[in-house]
N, CA, C and O atoms as a CHARMM CRD file, in Angstrom:
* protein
*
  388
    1    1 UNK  N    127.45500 100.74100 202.08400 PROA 1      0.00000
    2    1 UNK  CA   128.43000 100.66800 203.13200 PROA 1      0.00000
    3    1 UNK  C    129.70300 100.00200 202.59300 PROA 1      0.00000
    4    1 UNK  O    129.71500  98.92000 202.00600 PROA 1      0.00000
    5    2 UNK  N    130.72700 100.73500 202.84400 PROA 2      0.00000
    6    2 UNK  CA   132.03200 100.28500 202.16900 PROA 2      0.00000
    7    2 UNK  C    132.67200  99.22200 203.16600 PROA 2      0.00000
    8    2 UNK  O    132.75800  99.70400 204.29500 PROA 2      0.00000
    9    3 UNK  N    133.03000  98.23400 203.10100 PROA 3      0.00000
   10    3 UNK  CA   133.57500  96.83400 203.57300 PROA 3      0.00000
   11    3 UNK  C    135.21900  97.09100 203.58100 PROA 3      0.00000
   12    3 UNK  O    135.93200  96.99900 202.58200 PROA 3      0.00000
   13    4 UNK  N    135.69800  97.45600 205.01100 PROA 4      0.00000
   14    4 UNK  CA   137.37400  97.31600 204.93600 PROA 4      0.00000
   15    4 UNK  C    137.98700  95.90900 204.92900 PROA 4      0.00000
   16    4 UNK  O    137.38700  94.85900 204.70100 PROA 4      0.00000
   17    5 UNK  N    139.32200  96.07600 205.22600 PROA 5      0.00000
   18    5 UNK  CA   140.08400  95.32600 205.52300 PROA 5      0.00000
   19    5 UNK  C    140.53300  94.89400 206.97800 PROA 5      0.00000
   20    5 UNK  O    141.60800  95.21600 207.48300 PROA 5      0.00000
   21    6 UNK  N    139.62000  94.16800 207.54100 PROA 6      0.00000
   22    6 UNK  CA   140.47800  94.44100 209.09900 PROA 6      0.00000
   23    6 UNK  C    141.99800  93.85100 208.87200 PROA 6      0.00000
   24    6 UNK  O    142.40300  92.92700 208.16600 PROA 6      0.00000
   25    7 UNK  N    142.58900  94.64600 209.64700 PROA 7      0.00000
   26    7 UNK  CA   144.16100  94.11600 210.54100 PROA 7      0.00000
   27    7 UNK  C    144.24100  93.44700 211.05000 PROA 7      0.00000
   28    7 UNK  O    143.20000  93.28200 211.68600 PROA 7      0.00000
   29    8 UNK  N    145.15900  92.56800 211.32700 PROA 8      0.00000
   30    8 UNK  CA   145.53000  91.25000 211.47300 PROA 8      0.00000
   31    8 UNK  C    146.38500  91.67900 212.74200 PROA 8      0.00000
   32    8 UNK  O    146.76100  92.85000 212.67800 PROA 8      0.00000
   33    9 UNK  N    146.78300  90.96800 213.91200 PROA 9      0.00000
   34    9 UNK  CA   147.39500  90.81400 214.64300 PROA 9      0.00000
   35    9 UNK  C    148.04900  89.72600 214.40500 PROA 9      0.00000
   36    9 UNK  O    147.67300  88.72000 213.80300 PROA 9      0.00000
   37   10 UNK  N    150.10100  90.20400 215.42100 PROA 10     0.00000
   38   10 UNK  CA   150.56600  88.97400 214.77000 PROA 10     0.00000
   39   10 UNK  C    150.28800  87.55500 214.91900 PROA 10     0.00000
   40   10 UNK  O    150.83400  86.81200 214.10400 PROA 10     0.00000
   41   11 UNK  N    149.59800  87.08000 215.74300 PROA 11     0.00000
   42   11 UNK  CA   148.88400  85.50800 216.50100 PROA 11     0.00000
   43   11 UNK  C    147.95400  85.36800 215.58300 PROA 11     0.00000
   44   11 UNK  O    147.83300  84.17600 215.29800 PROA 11     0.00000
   45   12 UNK  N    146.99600  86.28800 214.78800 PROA 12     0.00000
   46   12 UNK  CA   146.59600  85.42100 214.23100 PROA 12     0.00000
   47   12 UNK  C    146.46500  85.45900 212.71600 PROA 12     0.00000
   48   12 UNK  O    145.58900  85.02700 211.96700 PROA 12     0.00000
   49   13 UNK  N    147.89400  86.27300 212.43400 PROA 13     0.00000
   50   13 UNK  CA   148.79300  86.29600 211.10300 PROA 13     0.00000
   51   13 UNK  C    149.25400  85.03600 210.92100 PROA 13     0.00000
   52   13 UNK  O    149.21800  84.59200 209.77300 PROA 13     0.00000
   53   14 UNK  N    149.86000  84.07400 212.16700 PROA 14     0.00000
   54   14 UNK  CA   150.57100  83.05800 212.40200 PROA 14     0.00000
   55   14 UNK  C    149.66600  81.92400 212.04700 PROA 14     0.00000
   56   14 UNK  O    149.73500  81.15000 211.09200 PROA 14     0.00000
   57   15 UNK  N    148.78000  81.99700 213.05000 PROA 15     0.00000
   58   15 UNK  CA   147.52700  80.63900 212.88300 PROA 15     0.00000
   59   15 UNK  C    147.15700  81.01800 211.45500 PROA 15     0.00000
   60   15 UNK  O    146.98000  79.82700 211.19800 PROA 15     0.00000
   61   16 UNK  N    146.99200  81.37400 210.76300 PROA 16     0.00000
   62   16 UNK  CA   146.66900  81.35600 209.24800 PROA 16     0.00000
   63   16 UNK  C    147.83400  80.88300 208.09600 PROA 16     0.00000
   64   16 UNK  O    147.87100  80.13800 207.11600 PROA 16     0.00000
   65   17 UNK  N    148.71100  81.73600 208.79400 PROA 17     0.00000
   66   17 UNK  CA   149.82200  80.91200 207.95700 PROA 17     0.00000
   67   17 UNK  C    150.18900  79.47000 208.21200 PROA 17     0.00000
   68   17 UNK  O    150.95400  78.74000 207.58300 PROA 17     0.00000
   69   18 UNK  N    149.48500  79.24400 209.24800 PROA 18     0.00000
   70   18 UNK  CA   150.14800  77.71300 209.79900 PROA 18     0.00000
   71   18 UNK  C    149.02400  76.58800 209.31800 PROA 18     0.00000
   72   18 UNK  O    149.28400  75.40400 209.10800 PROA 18     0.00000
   73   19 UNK  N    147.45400  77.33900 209.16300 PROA 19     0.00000
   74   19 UNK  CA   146.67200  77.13900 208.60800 PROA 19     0.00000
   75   19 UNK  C    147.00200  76.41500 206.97600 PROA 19     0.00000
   76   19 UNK  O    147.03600  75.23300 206.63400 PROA 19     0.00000
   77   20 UNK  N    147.19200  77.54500 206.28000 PROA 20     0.00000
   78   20 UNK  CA   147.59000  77.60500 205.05200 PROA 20     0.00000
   79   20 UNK  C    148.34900  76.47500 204.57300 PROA 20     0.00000
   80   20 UNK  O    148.02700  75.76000 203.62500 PROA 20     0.00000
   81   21 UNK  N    149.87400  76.31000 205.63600 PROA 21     0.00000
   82   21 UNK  CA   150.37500  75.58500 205.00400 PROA 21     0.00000
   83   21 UNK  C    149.95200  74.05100 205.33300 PROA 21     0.00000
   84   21 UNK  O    150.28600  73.04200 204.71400 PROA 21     0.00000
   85   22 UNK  N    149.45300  74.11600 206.02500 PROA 22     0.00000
   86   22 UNK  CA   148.84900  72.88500 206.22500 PROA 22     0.00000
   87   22 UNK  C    147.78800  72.17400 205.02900 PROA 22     0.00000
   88   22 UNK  O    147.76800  70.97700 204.74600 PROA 22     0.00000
   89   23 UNK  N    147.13800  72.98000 204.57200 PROA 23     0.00000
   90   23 UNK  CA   145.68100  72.64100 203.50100 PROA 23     0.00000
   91   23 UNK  C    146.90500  72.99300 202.54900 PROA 23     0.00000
   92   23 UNK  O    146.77500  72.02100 201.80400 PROA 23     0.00000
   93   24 UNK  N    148.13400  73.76000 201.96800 PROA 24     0.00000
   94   24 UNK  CA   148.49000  73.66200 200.59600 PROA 24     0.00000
   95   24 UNK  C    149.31000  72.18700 200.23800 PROA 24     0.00000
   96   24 UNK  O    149.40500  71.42200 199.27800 PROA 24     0.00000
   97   25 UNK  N    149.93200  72.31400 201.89900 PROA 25     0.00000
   98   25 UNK  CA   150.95400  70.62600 201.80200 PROA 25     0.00000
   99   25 UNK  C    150.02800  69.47300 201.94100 PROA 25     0.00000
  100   25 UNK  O    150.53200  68.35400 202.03300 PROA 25     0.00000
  101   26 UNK  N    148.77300  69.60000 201.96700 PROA 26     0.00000
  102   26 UNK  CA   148.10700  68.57100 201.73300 PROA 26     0.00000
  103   26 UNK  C    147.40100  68.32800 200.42800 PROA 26     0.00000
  104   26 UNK  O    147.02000  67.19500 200.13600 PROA 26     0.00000
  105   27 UNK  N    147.15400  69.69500 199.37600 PROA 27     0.00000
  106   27 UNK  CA   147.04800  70.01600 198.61600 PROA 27     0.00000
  107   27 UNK  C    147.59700  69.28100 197.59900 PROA 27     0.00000
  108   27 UNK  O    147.09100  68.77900 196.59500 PROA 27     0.00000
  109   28 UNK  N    148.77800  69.30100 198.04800 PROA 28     0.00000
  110   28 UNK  CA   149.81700  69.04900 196.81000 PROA 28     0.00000
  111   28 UNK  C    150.47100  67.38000 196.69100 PROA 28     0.00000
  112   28 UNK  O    151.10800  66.98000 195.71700 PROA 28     0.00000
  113   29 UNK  N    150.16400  66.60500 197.83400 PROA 29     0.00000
  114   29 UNK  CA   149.62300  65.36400 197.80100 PROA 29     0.00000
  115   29 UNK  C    148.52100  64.92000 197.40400 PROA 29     0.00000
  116   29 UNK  O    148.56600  63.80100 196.89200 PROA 29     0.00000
  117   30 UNK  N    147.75400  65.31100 197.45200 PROA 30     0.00000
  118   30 UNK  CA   146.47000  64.79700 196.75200 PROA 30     0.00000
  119   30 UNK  C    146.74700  64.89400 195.05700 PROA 30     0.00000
  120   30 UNK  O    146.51400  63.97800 194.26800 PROA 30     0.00000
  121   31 UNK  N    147.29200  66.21100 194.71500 PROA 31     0.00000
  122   31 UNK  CA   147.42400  66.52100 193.53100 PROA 31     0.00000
  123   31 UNK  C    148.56400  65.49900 192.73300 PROA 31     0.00000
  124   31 UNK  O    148.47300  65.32400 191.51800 PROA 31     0.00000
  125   32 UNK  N    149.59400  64.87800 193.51300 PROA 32     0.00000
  126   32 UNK  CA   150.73500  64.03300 193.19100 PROA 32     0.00000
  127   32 UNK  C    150.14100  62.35300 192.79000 PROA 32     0.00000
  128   32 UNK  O    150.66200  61.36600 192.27200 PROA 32     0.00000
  129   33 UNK  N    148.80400  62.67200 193.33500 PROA 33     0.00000
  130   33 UNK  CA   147.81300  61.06200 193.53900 PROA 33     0.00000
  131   33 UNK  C    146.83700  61.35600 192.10300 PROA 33     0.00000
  132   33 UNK  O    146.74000  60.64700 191.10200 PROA 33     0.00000
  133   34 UNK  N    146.21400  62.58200 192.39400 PROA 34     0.00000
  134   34 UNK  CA   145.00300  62.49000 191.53100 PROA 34     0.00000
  135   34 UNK  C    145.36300  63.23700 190.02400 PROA 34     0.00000
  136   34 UNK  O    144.54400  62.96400 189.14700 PROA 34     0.00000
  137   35 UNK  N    146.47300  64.13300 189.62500 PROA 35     0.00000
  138   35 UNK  CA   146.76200  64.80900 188.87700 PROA 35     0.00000
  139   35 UNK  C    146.39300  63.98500 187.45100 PROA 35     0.00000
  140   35 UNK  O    146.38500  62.76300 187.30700 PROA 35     0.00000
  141   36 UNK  N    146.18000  64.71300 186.73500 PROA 36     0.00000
  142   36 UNK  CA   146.47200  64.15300 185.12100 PROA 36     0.00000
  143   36 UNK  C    147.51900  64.37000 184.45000 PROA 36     0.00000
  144   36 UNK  O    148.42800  64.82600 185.14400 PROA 36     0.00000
  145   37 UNK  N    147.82300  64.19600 183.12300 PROA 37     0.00000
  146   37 UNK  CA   148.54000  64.66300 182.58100 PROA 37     0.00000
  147   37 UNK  C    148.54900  66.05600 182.00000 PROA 37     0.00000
  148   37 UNK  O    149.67100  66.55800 181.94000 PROA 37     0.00000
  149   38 UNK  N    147.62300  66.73300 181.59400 PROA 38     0.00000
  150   38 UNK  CA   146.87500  68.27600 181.48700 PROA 38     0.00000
  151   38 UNK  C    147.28700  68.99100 182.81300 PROA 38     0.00000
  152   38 UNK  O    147.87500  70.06500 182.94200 PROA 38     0.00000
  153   39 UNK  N    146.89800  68.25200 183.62600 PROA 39     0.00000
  154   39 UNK  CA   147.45700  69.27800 185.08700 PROA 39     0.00000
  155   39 UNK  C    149.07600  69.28200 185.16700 PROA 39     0.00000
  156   39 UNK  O    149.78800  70.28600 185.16800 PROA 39     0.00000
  157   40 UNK  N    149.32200  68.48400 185.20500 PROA 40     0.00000
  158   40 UNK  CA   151.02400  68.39900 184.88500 PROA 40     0.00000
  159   40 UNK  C    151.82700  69.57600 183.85500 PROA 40     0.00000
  160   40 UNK  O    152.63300  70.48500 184.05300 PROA 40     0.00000
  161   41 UNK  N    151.26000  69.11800 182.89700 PROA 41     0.00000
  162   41 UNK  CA   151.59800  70.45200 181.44900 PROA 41     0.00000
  163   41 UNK  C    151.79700  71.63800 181.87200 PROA 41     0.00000
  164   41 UNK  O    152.78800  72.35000 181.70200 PROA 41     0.00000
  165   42 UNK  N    150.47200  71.93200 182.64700 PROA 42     0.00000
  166   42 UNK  CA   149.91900  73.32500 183.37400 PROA 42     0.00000
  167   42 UNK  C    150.98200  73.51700 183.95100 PROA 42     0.00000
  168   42 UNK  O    151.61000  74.41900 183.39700 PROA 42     0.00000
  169   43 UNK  N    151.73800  72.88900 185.23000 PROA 43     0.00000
  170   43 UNK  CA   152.22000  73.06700 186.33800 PROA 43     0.00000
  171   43 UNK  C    153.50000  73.48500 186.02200 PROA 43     0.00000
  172   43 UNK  O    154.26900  74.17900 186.68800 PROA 43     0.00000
  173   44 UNK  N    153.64900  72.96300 184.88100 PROA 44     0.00000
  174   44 UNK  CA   155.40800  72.71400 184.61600 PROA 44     0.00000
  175   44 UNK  C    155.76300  73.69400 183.60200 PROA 44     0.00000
  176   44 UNK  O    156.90300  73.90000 183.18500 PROA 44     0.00000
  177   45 UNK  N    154.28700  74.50800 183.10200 PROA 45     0.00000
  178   45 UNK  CA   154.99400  75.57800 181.93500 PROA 45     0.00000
  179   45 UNK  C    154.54400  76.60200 182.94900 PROA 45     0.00000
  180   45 UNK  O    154.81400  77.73100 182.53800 PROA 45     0.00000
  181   46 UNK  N    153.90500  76.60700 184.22400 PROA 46     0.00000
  182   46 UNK  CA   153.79500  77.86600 185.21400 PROA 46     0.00000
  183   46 UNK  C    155.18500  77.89900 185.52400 PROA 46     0.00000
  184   46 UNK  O    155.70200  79.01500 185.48300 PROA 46     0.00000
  185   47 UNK  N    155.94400  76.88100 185.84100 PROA 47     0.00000
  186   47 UNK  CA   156.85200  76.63600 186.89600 PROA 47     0.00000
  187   47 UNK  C    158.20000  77.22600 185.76700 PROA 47     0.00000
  188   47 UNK  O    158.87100  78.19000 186.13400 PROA 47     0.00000
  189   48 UNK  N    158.40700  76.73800 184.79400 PROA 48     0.00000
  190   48 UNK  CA   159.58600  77.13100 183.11000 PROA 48     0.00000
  191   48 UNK  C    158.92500  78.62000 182.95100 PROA 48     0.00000
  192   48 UNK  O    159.70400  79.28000 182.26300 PROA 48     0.00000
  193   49 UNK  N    158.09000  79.19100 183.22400 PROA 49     0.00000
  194   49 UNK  CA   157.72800  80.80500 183.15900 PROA 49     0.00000
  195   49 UNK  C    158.55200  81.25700 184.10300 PROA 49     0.00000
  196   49 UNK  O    159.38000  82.02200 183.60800 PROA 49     0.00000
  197   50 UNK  N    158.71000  81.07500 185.53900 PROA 50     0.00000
  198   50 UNK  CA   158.75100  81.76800 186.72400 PROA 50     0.00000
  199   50 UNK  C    160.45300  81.43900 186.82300 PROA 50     0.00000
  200   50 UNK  O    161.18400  82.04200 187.60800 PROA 50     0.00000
  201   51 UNK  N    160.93200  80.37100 185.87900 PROA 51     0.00000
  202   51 UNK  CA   162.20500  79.66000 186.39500 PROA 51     0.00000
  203   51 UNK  C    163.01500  81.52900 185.15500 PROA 51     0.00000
  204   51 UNK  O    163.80000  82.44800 185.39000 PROA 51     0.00000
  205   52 UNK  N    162.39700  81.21800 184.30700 PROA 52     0.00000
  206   52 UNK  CA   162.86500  82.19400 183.06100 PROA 52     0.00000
  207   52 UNK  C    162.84700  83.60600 183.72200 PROA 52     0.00000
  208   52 UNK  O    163.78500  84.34700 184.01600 PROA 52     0.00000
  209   53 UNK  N    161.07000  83.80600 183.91400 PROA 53     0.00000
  210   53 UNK  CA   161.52700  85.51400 184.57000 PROA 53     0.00000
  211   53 UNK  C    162.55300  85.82800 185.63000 PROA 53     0.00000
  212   53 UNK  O    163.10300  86.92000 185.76800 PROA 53     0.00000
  213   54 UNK  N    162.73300  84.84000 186.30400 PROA 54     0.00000
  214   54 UNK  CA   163.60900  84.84200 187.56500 PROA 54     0.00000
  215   54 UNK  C    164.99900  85.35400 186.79200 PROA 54     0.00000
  216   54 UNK  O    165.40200  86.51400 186.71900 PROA 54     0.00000
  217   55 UNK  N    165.59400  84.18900 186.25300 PROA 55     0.00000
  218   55 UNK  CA   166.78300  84.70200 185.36000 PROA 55     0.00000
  219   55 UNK  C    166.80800  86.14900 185.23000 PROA 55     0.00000
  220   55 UNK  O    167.53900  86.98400 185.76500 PROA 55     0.00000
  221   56 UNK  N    165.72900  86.28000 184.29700 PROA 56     0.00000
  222   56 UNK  CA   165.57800  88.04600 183.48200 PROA 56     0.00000
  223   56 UNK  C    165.34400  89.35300 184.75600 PROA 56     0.00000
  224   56 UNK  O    165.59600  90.55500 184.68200 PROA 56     0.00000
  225   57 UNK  N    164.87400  88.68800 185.68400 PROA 57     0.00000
  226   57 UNK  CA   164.67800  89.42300 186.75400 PROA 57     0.00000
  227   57 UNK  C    166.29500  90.00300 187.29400 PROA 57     0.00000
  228   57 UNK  O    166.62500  91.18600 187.22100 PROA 57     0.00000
  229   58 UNK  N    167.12200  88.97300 187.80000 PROA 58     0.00000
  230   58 UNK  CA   168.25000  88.88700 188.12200 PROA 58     0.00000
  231   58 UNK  C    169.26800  89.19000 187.30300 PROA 58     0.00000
  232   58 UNK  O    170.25800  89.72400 187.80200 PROA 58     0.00000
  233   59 UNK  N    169.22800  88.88300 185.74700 PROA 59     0.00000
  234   59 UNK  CA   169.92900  89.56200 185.22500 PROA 59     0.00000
  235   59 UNK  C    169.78000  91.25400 184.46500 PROA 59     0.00000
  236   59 UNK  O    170.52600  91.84100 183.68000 PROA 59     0.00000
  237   60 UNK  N    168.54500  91.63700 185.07700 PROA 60     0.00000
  238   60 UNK  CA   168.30900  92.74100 184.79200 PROA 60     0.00000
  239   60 UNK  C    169.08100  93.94900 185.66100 PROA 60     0.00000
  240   60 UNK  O    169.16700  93.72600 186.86900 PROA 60     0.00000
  241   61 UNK  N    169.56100  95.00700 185.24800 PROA 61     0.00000
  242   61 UNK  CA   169.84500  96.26500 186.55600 PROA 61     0.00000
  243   61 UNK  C    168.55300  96.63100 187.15500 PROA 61     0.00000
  244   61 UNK  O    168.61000  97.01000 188.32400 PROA 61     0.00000
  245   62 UNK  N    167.33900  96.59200 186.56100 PROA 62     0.00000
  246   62 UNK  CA   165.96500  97.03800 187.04400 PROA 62     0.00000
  247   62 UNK  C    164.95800  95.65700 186.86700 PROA 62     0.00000
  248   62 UNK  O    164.19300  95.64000 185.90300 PROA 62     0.00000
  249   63 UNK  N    164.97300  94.82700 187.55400 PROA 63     0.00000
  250   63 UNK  CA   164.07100  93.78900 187.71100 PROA 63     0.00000
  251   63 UNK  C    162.76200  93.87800 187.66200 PROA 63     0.00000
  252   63 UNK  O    161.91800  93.21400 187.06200 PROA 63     0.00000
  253   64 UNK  N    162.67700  95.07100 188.59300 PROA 64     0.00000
  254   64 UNK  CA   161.12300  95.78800 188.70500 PROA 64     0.00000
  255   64 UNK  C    159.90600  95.29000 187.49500 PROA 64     0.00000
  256   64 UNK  O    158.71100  95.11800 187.73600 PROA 64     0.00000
  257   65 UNK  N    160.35100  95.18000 186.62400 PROA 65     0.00000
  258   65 UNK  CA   159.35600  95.12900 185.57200 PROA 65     0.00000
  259   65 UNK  C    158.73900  93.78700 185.64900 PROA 65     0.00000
  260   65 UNK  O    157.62000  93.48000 185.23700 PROA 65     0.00000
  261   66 UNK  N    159.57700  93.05400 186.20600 PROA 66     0.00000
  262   66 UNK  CA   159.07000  91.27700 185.38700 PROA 66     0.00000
  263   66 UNK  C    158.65300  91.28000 186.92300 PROA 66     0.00000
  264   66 UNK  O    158.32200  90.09700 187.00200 PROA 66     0.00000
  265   67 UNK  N    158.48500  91.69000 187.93600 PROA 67     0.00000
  266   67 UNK  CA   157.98900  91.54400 189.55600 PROA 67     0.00000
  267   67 UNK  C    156.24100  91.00400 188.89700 PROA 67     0.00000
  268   67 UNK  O    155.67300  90.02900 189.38700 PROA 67     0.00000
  269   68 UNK  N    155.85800  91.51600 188.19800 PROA 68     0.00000
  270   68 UNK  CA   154.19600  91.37000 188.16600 PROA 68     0.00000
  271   68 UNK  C    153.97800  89.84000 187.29600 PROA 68     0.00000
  272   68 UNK  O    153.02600  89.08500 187.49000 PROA 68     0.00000
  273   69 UNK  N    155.11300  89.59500 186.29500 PROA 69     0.00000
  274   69 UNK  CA   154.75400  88.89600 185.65200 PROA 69     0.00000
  275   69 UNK  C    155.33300  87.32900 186.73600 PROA 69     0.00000
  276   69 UNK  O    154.88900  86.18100 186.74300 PROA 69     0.00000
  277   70 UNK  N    156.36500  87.91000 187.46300 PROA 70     0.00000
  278   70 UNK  CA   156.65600  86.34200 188.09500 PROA 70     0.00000
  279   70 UNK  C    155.69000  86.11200 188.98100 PROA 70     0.00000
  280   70 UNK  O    155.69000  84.93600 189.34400 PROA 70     0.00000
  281   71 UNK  N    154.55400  87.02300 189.66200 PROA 71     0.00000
  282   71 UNK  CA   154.08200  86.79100 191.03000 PROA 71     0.00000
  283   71 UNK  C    152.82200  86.11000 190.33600 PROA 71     0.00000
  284   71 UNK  O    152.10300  85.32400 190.95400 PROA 71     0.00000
  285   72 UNK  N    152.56700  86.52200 188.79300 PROA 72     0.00000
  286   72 UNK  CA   151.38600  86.02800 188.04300 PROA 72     0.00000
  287   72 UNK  C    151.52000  84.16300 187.72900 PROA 72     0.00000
  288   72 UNK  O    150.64900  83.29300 187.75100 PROA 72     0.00000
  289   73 UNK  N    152.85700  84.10100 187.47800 PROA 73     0.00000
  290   73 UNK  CA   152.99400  82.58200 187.21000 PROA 73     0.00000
  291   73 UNK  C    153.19900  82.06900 188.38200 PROA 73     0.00000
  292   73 UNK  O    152.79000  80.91500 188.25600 PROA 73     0.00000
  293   74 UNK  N    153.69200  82.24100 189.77800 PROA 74     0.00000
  294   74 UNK  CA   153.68700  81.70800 190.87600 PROA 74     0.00000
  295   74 UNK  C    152.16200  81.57100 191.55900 PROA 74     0.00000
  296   74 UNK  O    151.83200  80.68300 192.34500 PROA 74     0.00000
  297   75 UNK  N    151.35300  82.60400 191.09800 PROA 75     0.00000
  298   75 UNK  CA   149.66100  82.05400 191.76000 PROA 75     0.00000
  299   75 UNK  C    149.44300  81.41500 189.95800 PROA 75     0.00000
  300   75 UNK  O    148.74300  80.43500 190.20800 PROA 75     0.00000
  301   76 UNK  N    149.51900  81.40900 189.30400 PROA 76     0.00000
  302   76 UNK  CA   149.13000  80.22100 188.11400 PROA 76     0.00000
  303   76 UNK  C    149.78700  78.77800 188.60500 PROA 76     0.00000
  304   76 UNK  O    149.17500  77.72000 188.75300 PROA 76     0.00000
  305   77 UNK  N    151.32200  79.04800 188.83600 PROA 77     0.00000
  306   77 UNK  CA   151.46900  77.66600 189.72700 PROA 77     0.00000
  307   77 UNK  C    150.83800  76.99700 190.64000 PROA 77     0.00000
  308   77 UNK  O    150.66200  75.80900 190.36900 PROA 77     0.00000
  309   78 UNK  N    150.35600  77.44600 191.84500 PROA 78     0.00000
  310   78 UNK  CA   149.58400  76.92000 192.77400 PROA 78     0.00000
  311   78 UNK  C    148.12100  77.09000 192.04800 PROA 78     0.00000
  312   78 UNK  O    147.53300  76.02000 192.20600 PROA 78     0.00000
  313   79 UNK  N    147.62500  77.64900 191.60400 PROA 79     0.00000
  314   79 UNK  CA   146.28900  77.42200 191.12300 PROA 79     0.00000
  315   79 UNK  C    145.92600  75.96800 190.52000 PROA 79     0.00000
  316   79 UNK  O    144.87500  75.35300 190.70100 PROA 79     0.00000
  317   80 UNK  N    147.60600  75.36400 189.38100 PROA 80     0.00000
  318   80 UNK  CA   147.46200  74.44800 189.12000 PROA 80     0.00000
  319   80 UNK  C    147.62600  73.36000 189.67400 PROA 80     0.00000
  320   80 UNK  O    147.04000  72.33300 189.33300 PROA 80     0.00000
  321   81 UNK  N    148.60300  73.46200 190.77900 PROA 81     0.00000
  322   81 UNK  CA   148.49900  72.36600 192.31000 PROA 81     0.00000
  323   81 UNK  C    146.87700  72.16600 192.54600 PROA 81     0.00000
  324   81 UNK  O    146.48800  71.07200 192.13800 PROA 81     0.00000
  325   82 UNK  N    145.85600  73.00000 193.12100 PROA 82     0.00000
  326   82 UNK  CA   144.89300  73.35300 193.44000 PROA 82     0.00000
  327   82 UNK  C    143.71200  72.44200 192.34500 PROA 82     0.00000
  328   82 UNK  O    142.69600  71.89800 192.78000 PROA 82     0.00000
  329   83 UNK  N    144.05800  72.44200 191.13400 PROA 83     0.00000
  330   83 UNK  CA   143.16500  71.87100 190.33400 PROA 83     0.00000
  331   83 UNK  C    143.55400  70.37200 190.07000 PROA 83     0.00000
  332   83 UNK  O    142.86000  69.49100 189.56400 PROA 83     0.00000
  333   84 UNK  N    144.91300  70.30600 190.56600 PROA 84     0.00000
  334   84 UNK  CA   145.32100  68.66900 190.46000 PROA 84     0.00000
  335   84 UNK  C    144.47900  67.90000 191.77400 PROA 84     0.00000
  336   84 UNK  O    143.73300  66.92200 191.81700 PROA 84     0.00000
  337   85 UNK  N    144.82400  68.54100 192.46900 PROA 85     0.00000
  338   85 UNK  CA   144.62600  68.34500 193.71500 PROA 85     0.00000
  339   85 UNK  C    142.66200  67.80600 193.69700 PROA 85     0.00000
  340   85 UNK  O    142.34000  67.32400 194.78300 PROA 85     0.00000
  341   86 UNK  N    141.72500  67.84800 192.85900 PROA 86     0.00000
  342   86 UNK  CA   140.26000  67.78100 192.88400 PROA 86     0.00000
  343   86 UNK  C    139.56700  67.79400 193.87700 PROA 86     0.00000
  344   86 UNK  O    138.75200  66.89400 194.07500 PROA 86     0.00000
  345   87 UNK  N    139.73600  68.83200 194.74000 PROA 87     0.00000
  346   87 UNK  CA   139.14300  69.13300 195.46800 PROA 87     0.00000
  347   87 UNK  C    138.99900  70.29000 195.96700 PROA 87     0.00000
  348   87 UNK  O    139.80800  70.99100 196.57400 PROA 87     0.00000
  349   88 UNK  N    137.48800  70.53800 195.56900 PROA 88     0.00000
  350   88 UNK  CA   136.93500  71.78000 195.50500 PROA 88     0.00000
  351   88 UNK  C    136.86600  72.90700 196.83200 PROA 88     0.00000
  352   88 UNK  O    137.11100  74.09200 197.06000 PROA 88     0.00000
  353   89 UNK  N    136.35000  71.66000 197.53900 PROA 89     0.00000
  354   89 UNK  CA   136.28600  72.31200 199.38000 PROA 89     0.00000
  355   89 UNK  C    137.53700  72.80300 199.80000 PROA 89     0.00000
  356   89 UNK  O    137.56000  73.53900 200.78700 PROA 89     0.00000
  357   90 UNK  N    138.54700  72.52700 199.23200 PROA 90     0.00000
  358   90 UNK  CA   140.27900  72.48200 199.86800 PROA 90     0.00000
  359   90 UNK  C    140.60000  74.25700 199.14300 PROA 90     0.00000
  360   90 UNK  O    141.12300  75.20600 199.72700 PROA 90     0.00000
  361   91 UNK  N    140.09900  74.20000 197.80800 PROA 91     0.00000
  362   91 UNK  CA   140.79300  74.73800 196.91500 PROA 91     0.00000
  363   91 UNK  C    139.88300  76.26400 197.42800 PROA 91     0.00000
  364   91 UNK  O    140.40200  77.38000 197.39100 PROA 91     0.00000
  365   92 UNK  N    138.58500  76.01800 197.84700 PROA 92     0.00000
  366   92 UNK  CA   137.67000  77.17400 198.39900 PROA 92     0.00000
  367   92 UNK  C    138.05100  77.62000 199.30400 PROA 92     0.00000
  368   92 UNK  O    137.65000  78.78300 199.34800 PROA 92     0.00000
  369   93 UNK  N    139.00200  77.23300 200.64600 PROA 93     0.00000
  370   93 UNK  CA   139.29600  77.21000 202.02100 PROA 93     0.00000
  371   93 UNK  C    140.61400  78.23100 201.37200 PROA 93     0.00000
  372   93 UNK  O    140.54500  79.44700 201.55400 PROA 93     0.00000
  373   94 UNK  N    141.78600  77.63000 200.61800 PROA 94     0.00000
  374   94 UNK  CA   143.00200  78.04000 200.59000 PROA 94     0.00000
  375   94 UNK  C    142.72000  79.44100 199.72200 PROA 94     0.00000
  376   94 UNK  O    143.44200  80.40100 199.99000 PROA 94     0.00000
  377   95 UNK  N    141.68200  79.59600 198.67900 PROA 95     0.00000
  378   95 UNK  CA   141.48000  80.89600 198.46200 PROA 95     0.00000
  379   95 UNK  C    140.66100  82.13100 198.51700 PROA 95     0.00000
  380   95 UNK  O    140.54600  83.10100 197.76800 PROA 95     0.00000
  381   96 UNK  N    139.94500  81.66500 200.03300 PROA 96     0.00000
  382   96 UNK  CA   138.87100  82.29500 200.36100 PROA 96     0.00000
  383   96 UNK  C    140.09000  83.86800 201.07100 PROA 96     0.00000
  384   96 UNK  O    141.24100  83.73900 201.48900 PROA 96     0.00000
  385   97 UNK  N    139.30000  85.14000 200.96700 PROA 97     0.00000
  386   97 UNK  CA   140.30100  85.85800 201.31700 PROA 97     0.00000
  387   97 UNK  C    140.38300  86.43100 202.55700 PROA 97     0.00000
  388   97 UNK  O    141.36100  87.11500 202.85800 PROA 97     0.00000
C-alpha cells in the first residue's frame, strides 16, 4: 500500500509553522549554552558556504544552478544548530516529517 502525502489546510499549515518556530528558537538557545567549539566550526563554514553561493547566485544571469547547492548548506546550517543544541527529543520533533 502506497503512503501519500496528505494536504495541509491553511490553519494547520500555520499551527506548524508556529510550532516550528517555536522548538527552532528554542533550539538555538540551548545551542548558544551547550555548543562546542566543533559545533561552531560546523555552523560557520555552513553559514561562509550559503553567504558565497548567495553572491554567485546573484551575480549570476542564471542562478538556477547554485539553488540546490544553497538550500543544501541552509539545512546543513540548521542541522548544525540542532546538534549544538544536544537535544535529541527537540531535534526528532523539528525533523520528524
Amino acid at each position: 500500500m502506497e503512503r501519500g502525502v496528505r494536504p495541509l489546510d491553511v490553519n494547520e499549515f500555520c499551527e506548524i509553522c508556529d510550532l516550528r518556530l517555536a522548538l527552532e528558537t528554542h533550539a538555538a538557545a540551548r545551542a548558544a549554552v551547550h555548543r562546542t567549539e566543533a559545533d561552531l566550526r560546523e555552523i560557520q563554514a555552513a553559514l561562509e558556504c550559503m553567504r558565497e553561493l548567495t553572491e554567485r547566485y546573484i551575480a549570476a544571469e542564471d542562478g538556477k544552478p547554485f539553488l540546490d547547492d544553497i538550500v543544501r548548506e541552509d539545512v546543513r546550517f540548521h542541522l548544525g544548530i540542532l546538534a549544538a543544541a544536544k537535544n535529541n527529543l527537540m531535534r526528532n520533533e523539528i525533523l520528524a516529517p
